[in-house]
DRENZA-189242 format. One record per residue: residue in one letter; y, z, x of N, C-alpha, C in turn. Coordinates in steps of 0.001 Angstrom, whole numbers. Last residue first. Layout:
<pts>
[A [Y Z X] [Y Z X] [Y Z X]]
...
</pts>
This chain:
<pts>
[X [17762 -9139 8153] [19226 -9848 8738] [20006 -8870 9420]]
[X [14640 -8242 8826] [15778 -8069 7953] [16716 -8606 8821]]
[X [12119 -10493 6275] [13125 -9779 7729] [14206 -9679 7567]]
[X [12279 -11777 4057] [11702 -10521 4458] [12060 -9886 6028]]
[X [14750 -12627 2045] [14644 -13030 3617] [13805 -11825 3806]]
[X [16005 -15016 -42] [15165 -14015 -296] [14457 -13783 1105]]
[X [19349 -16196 41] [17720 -16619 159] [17447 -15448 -123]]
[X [22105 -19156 -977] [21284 -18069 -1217] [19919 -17891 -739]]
[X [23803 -20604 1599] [22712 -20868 492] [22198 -19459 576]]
[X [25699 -20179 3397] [26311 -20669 2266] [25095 -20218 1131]]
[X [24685 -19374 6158] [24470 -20953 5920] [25115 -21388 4486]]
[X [23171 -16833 3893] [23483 -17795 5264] [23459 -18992 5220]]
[X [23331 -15089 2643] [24136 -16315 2123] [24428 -17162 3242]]
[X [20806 -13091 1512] [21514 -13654 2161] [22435 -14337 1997]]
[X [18596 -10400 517] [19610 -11062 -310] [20464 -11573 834]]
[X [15930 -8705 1740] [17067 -8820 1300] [18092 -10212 1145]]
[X [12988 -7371 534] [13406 -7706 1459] [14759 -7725 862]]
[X [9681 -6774 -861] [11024 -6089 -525] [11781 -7454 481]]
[X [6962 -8109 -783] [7447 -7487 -2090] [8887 -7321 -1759]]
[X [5664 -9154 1159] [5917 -8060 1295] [6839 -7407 -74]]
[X [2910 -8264 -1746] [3387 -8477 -727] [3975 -9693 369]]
[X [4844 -10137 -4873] [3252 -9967 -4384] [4255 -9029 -2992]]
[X [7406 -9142 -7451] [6730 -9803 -6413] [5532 -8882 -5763]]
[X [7928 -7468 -9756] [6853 -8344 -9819] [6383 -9488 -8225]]
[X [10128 -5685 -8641] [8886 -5280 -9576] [7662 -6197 -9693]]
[X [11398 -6405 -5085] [10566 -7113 -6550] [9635 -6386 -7612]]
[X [13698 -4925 -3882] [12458 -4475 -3933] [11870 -4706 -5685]]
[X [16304 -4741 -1272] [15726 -5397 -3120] [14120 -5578 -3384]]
[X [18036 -3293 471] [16481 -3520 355] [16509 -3937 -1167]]
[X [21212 -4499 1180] [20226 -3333 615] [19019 -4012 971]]
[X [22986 -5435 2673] [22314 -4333 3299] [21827 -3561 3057]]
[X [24410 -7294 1665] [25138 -5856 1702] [24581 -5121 2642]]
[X [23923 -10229 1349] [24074 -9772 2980] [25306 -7551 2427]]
[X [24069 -9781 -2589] [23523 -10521 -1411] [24409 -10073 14]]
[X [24779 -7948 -4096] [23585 -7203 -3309] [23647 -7966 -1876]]
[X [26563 -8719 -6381] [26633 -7434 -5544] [25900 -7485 -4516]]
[X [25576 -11528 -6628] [26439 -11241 -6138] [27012 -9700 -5205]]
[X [23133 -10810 -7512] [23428 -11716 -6030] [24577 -11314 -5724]]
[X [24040 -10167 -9928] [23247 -9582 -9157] [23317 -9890 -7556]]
[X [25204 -11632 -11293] [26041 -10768 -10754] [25272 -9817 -10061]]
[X [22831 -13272 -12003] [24352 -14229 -10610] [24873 -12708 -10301]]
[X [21464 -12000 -13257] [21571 -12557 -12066] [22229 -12818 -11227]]
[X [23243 -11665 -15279] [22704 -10508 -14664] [22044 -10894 -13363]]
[X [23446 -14278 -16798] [24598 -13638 -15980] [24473 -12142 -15014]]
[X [20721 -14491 -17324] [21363 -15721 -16143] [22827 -14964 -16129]]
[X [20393 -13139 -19356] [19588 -12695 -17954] [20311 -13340 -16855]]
[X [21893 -13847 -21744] [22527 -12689 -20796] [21688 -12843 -19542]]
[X [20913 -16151 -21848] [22196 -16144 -21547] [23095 -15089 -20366]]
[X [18425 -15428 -23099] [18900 -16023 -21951] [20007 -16350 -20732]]
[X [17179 -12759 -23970] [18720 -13200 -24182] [18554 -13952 -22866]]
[X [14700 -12192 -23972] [15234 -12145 -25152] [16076 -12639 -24904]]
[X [12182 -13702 -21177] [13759 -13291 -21806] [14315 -12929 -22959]]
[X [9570 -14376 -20822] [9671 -13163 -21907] [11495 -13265 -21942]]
[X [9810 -16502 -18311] [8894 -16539 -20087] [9543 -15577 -20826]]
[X [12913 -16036 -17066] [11246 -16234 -17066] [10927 -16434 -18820]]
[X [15058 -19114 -16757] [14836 -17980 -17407] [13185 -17746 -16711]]
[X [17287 -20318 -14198] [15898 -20438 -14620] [15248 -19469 -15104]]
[X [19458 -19837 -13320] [19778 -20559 -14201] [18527 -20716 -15048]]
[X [19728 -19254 -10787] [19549 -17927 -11317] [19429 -18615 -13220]]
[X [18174 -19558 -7870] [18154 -20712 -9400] [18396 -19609 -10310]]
[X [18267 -17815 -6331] [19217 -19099 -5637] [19087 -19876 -7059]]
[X [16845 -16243 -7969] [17815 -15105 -7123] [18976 -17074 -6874]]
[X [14561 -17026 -8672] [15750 -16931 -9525] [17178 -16156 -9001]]
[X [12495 -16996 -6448] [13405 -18242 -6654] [14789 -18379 -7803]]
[X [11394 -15040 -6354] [12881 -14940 -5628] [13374 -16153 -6255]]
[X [10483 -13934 -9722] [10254 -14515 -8618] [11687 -15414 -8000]]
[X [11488 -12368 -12097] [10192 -12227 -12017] [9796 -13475 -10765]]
[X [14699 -10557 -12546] [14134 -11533 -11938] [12074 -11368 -11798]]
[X [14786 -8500 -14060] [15898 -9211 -14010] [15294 -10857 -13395]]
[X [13058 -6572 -14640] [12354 -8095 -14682] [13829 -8613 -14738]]
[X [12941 -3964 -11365] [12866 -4542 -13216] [12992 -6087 -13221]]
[X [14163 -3963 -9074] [15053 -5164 -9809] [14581 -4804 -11113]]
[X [15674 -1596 -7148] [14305 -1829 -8057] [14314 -2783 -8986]]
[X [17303 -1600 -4126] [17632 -1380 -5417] [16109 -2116 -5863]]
[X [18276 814 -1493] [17385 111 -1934] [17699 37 -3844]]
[X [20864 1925 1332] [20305 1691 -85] [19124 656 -361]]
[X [21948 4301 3852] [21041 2994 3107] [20801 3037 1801]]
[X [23326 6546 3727] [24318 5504 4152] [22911 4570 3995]]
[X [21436 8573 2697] [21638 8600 4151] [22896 7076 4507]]
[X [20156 7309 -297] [20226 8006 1003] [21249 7999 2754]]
[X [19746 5095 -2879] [20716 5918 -1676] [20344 7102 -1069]]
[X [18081 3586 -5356] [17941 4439 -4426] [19164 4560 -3098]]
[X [18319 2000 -8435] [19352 2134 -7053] [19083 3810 -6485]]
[X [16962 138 -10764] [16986 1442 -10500] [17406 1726 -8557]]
[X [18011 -1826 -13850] [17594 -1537 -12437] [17753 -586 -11890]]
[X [17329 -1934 -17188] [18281 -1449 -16218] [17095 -924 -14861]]
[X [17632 -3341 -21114] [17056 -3306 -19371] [17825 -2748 -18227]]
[X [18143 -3613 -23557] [18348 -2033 -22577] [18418 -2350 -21128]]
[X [17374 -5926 -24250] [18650 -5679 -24412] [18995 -4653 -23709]]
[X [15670 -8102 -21518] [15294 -6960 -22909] [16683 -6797 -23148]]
[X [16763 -9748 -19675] [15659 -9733 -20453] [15334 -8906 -21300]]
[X [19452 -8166 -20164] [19298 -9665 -20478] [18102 -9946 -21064]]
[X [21268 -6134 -18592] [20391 -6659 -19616] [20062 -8264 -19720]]
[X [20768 -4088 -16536] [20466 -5056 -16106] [19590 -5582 -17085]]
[X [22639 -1301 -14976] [22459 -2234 -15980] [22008 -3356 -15770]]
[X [21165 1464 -13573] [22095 253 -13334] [21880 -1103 -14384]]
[X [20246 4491 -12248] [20175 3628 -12893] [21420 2723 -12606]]
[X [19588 6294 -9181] [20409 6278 -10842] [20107 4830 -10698]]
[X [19572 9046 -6926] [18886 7954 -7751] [19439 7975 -9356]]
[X [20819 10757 -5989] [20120 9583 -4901] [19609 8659 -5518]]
[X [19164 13590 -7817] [20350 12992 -6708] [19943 11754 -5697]]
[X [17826 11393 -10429] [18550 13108 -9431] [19375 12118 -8054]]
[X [19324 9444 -12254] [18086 10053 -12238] [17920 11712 -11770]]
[X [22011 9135 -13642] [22015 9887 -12695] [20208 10395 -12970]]
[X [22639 5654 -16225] [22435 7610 -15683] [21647 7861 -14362]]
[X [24161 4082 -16925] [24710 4364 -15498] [24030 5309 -15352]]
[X [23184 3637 -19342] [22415 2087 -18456] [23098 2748 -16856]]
[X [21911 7044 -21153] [23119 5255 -20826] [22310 4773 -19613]]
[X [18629 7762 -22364] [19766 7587 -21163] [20784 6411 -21394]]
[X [16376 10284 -23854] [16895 8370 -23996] [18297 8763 -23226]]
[X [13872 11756 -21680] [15323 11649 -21909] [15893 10247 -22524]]
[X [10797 12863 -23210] [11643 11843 -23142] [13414 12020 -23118]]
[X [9132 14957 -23855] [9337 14481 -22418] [10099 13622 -22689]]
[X [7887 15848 -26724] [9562 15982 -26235] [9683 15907 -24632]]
[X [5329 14840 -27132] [5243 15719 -26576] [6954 16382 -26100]]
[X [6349 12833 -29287] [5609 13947 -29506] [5607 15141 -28684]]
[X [7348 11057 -26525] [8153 11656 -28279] [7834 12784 -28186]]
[X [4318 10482 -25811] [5745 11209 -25060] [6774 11801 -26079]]
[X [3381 9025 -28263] [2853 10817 -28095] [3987 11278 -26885]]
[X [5289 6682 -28351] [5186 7875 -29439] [4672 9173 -28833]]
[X [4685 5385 -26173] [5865 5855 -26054] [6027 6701 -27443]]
[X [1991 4222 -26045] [2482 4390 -25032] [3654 5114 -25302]]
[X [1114 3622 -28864] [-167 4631 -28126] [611 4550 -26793]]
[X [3162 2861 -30774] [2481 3998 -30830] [1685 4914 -30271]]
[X [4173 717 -29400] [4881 2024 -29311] [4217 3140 -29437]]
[X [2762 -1912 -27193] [2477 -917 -28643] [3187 254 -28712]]
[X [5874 -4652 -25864] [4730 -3322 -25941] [4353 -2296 -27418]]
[X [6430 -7527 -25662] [6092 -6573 -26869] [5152 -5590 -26310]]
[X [6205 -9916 -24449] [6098 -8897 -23807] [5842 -7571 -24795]]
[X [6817 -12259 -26165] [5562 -12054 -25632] [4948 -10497 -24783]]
[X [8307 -11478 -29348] [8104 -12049 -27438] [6940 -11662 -27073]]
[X [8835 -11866 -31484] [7453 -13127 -31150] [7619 -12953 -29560]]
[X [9722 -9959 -34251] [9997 -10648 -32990] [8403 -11111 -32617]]
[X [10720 -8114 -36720] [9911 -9394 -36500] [10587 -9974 -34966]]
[X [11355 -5248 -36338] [10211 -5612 -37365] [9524 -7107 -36949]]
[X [12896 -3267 -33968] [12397 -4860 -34221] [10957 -4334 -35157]]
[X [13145 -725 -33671] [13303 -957 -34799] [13178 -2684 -34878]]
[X [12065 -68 -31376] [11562 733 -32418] [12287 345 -33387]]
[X [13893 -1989 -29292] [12603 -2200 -29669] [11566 -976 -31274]]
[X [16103 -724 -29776] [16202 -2046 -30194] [14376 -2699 -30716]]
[X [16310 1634 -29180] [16878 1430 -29985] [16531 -259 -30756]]
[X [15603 1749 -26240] [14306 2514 -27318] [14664 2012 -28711]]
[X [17615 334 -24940] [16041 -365 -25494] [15225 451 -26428]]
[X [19760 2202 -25862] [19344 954 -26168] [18332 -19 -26204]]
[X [18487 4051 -23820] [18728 4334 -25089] [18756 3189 -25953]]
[X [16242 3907 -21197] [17263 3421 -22048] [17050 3772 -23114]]
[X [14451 6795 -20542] [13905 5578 -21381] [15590 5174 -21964]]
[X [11949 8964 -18945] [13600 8303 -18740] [13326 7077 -19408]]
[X [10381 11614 -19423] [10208 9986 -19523] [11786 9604 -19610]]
[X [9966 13727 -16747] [10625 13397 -18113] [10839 12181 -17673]]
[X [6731 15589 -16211] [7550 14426 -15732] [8154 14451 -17020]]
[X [3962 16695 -16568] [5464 17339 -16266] [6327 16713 -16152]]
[X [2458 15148 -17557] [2782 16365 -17815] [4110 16579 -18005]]
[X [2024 12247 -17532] [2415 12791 -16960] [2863 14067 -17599]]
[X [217 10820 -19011] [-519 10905 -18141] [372 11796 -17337]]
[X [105 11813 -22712] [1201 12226 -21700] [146 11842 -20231]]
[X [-2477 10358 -24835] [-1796 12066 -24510] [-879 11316 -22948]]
[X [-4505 9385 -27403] [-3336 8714 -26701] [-2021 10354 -26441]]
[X [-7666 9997 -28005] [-6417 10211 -28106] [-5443 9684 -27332]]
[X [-10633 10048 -27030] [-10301 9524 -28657] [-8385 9268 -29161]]
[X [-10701 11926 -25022] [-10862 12115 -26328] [-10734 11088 -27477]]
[X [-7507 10326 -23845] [-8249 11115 -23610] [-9185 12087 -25087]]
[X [-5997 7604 -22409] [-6945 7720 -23475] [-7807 9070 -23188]]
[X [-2498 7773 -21400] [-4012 7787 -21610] [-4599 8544 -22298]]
[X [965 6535 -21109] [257 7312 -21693] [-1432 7127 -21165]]
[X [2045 5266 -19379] [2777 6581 -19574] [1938 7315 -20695]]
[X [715 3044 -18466] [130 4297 -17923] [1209 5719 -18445]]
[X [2409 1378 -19928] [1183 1486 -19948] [322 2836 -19959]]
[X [5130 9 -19069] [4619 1509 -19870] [3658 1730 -20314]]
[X [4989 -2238 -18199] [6528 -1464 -17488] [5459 91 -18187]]
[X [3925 -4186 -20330] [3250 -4292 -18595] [4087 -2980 -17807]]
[X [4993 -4103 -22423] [3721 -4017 -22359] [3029 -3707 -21139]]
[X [8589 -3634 -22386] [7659 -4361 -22568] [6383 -3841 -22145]]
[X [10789 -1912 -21966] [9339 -1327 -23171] [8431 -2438 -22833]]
[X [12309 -1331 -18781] [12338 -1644 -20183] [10887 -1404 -20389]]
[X [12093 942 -16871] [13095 -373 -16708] [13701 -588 -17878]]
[X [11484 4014 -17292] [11057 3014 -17551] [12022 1923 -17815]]
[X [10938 6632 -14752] [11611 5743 -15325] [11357 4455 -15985]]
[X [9223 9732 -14888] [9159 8271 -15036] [10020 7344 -15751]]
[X [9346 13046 -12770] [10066 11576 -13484] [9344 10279 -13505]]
[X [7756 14345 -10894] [9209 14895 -11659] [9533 14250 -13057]]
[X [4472 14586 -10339] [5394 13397 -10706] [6416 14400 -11685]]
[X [2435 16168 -10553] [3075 16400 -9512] [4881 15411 -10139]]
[X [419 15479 -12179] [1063 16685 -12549] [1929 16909 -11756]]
[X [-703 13276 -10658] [-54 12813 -12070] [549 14360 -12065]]
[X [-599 13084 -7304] [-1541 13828 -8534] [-496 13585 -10001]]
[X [-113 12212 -4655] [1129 12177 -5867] [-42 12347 -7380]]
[X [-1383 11187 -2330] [-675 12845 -2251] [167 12474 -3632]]
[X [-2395 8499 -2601] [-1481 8829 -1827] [-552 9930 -1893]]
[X [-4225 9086 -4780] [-4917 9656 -3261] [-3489 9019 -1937]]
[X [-3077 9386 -7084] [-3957 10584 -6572] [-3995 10296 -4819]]
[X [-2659 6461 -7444] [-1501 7244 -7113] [-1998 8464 -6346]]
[X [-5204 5561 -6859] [-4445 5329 -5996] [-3446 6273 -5687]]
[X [-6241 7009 -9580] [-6879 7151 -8358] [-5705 6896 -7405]]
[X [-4382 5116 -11292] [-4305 6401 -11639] [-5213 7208 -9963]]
[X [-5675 2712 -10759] [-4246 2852 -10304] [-4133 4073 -10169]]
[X [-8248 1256 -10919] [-8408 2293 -10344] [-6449 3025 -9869]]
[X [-8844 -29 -14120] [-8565 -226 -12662] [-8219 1389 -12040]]
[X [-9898 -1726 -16348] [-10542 -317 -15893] [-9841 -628 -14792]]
[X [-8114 -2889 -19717] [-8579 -2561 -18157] [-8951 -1976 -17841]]
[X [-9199 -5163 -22503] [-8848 -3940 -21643] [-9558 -3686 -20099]]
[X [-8150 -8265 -21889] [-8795 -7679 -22381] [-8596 -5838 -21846]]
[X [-4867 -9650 -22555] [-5540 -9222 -21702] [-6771 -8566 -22805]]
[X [-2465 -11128 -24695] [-3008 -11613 -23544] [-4000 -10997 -22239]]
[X [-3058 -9268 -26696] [-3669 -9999 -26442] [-3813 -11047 -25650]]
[X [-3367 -5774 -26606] [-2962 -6663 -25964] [-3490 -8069 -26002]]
[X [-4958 -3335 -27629] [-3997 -4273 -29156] [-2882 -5338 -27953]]
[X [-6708 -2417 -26278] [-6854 -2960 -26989] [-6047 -3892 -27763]]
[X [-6762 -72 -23095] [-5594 -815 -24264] [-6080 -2090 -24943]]
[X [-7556 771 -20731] [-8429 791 -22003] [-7496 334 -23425]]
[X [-5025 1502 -19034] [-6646 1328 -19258] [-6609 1325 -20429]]
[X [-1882 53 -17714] [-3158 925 -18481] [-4085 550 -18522]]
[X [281 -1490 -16832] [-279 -2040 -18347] [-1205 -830 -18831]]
[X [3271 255 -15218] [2298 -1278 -15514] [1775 -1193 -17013]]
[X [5262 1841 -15442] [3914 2549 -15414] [3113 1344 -15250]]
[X [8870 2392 -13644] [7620 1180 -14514] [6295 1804 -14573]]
[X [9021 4124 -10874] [9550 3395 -11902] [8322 2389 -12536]]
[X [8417 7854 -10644] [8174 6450 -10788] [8617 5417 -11582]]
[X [9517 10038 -8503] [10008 9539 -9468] [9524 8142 -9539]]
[X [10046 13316 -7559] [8900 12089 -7242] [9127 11429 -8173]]
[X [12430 14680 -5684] [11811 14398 -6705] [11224 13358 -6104]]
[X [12582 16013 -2879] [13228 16921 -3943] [12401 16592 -5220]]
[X [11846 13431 -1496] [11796 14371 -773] [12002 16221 -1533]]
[X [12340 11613 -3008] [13093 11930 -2514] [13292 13210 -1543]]
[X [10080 8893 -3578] [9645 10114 -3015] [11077 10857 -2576]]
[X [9032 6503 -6258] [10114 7019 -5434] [10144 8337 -4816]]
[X [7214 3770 -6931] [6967 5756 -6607] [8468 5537 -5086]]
[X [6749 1088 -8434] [7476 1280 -7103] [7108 3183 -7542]]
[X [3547 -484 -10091] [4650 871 -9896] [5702 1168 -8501]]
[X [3072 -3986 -10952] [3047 -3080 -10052] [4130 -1753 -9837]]
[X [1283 -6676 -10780] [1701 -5639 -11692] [2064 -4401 -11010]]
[X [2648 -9771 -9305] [1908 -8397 -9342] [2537 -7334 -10159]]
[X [1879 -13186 -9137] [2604 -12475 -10052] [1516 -10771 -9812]]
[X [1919 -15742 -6741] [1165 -14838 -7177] [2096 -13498 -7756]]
[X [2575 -19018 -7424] [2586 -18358 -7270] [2285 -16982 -7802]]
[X [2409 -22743 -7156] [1801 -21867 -7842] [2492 -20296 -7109]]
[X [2076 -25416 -5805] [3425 -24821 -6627] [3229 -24121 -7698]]
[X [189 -25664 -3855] [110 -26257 -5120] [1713 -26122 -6114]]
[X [729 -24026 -1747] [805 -24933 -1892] [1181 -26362 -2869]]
[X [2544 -20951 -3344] [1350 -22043 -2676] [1432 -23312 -2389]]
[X [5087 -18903 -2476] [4758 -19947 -3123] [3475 -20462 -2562]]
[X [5449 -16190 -1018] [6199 -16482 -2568] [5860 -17992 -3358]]
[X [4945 -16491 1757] [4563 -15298 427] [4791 -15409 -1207]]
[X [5352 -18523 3485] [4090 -18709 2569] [3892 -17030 1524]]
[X [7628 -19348 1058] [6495 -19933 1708] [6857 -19272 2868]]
[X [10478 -19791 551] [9592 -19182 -456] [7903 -18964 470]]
[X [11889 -21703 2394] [11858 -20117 3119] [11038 -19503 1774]]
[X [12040 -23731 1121] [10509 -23982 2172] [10829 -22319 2256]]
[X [12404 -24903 -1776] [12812 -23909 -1053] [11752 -23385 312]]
[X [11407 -27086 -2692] [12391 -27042 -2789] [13021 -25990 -1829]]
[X [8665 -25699 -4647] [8728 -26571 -3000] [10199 -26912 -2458]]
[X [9692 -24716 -6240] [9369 -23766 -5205] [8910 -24452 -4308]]
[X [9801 -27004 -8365] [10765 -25941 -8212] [10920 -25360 -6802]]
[X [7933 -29000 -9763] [8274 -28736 -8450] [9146 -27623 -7794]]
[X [7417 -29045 -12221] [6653 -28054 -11508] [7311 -28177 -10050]]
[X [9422 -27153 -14728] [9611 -27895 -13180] [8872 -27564 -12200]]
[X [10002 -26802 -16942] [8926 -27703 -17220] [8534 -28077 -15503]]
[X [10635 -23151 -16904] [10833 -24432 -16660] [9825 -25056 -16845]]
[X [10222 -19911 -17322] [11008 -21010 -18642] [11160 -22166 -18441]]
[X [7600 -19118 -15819] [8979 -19335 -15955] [9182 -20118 -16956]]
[X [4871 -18844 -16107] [5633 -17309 -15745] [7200 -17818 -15976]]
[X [4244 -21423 -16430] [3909 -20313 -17579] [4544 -19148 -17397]]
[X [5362 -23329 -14614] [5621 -23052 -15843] [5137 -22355 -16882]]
[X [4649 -21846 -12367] [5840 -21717 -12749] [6114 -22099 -13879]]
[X [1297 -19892 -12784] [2293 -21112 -12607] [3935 -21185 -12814]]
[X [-252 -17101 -10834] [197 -17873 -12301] [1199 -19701 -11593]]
[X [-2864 -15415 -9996] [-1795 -15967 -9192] [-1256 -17039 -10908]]
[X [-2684 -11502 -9733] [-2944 -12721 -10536] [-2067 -14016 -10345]]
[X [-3127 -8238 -9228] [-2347 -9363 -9028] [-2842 -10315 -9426]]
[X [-2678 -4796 -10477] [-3304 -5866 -10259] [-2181 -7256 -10102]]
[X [-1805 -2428 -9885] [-2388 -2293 -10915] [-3239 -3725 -10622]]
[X [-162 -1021 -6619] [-301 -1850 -6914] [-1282 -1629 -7982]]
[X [2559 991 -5481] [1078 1254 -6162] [865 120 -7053]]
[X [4430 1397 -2993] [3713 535 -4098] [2802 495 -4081]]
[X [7214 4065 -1921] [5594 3415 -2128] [5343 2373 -3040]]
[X [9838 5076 -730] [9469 3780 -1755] [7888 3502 -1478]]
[X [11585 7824 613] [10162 7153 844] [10076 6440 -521]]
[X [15022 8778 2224] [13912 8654 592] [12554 7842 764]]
[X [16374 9281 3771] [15334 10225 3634] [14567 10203 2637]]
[X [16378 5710 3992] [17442 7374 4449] [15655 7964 4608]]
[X [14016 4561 3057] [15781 4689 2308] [16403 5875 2795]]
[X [10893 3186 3827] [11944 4244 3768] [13281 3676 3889]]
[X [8365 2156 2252] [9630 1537 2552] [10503 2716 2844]]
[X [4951 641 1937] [6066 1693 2205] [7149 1839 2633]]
[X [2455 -1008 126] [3800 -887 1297] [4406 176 994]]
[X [-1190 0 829] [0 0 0] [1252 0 872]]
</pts>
């Protein structure tokens, strides 16, 4: 698993699973050529073929004070998904055996609701849908909890089940609903970043004079970082994602953060350029 230190803050990835997809099923284009176009995508971010590999995957924020995970992925044993059958994977183990025992975890932040981000915030125990995190408070835009618990008719594809991932948290009163600027703990806060969902918001680690930021599905592959014009599949608001982009680049690109892909494969992290004028996605760092 990669590991990324921020000052005094430690970034783990706990990987759920990877799967290599197409650009036109993970993206809103008919273009299969897209990612040949950009030779610096290659060889982590594109195949040959003009295919690339899509990962489900928890960033664990270690501040040394709090343990704070963003996104839960998809879960075990979840039924009412129908682009998947249910899973057995060993994530819940992983977290365990890099020293972070589910009862240990301060905080889980969740980007947005879709299906793949809140999975593991709950499991199947008994017959029952119970808290995988005890002790942890579920950090949950206010506006997405708002938007998604009351959509009656929508067709996105991302649609997560409320009832068996984000009701028994309810139940159990772990849930802070948060504005899009809130103050995780110290060193860590949120950041607006709607578009693909209406709540959506990226998550900005600081330490020590470095920063790292957690994109959430602002972007689901670098190539939207230089094509910010190119929705993924699930966008609710196109419009908005393609301005959350650009103003994304804009803050981040040659700052001297770490941008650290919810959905990119390894090395997953790197940073935002403008060398030469042209936007890139540069795993070494500049």
């Amino acid at each position: 698993m990669a590991t990324w230190h921020v000052g005094s803050s430690v970034l783990h990835k706990v990987v759920e699973m990877e799967f290599p997809v197409t650009v036109t099923g993970a993206l809103r284009s008919s273009d299969t050529g897209l990612l040949g176009r950009y030779p610096w995508l290659a060889p982590h971010f594109a195949e040959p073929d003009g295919s690339f590999t899509m990962a489900i995957q928890t960033i664990l924020v270690d501040t040394g004070t709090h343990r704070i995970l963003v996104d839960t992925c998809i879960g075990n044993d979840r039924v009412t998904l129908p682009q998947l059958p249910p899973l057995r994977t060993a994530w819940l183990e992983t977290l365990r055996g890099l020293g972070y025992p589910a009862e240990t975890i301060d905080a889980v932040v969740c980007t947005h609701l879709h299906f793949d981000h809140v999975g593991w915030n709950t499991h199947l125990v008994d017959g029952a849908w119970v808290p995988t995190f005890p002790n942890a408070r579920y950090v949950i835009p206010r506006a997405e909890w708002e938007f998604w618990s009351n959509a009656v008719d929508t067709d996105s594809v991302g649609r997560a089940d409320l009832d068996n991932t984000l009701r028994p948290v309810f139940e159990a009163g772990l849930v802070d609903l948060v504005g899009p600027d809130h103050e995780v703990a110290d060193g860590v806060r949120l950041e607006a970043a709607p578009g693909h969902t209406p709540g959506q918001v990226a998550v900005v680690v600081e330490s020590a004079g470095e920063r790292a930021v957690v994109t959430g599905d602002l972007v689901h592959h670098p190539v939207q970082f230089v094509a910010p014009e190119v929705p993924s599949a699930a966008d609710e608001d196109v419009a908005g994602a393609i301005a959350t982009r650009r103003a994304f680049v804009d803050r981040y690109a040659d700052s001297g953060t770490l941008v650290v892909g919810t959905h990119f494969p390894s090395p997953t992290a790197g940073w935002l350029t403008r060398a030469d004028g042209d936007v890139k996605f540069v795993v070494e760092r500049p």
